[in-house]
N, C-alpha and C positions, 0 to 999 in steps of 0.2 A: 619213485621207489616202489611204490607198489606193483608195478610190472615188474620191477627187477627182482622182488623177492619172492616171483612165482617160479623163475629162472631155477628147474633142480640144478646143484652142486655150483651153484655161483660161491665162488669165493674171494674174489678182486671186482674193485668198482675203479674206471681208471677216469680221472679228474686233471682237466686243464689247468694249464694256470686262470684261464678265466673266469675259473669257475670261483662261486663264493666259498672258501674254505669254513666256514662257522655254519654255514646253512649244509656242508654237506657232513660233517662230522654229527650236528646235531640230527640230520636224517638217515645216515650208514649207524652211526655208533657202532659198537663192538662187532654185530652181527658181520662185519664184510673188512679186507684189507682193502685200504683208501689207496691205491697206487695213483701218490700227487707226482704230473709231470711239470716237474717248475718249468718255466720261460726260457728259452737256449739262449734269446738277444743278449740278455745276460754276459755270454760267453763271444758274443761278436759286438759288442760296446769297442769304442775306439780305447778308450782308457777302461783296464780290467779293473773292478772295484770290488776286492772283499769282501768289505763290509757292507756294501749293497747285496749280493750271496748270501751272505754269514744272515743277514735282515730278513729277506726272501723264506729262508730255510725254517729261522727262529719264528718269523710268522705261522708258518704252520705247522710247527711243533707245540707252538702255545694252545693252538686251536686246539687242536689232537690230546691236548696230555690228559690223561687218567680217561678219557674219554671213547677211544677208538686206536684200531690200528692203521699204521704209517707204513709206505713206504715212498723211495725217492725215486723216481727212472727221468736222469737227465735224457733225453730223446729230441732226434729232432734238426740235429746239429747241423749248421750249413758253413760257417765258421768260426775260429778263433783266432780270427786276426795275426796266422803265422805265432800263434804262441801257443805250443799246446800244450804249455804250463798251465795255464788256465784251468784243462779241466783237472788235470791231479790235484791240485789248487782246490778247484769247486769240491772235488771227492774228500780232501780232508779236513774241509771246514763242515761238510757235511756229515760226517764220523764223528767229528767235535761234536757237534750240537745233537746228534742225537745220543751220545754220551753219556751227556750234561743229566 
C-alpha cells in the first residue's frame, strides 16, 4: 500500500477473490474504492446456489461496513452452465445485500 498511495489520482484498488478481505479494508480504508472481484466458479457450479452468492457477497459487505468503499465487478466469466439466469440472479441478490 505504500507504493500505491504514491500512485497520483489513484482512486480504485481492484482485489481478487483471494485476496484477504479484512486485511485489505483494514489497509485501503476510506482513502481508495475496494473494486472486490468475487469468484465467477460461483456462476459455473453444476448446481446454482444462492445462498452460497447471497454468503460470498454478505462476507464482504460485513468486512467493508462503516469502514471503506465497495464495489462488485463480477468479471471473468467462462460459464453458466446454459443458464444465464444465474447471472441476473447473482446481480439481484447483490442489490439486496448491499441495500441491506
Amino acid at each position: 500500500m505504500d507504493i500505491m498511495r504514491k500512485i497520483p489520482n489513484l482512486r480504485k484498488i481492484s482485489t481478487s477473490p483471494w485476496c484477504d478481505i479484512n486485511k485489505m479494508v483494514a489497509e485501503i480504508g476510506s482513502d481508495y474504492v475496494i473494486s472486490q472481484k468475487p469468484n465467477p466458479a460461483i456462476l459455473a457450479e453444476t448446481e446454482w446456489d444462492p445462498k452460497k452468492a447471497r454468503a460470498n457477497i454478505r462476507e464482504v459487505l460485513n468486512a467493508a461496513e462503516g469502514k471503506c468503499h465497495i464495489e462488485f465487478i463480477m468479471k471473468d466469466i467462462s460459464t453458466v452452465r446454459h443458464d444465464p439466469k444465474r447471472l441476473w440472479q447473482w446481480s439481484e441478490i447483490a442489490m439486496e445485500e448491499v441495500t441491506k
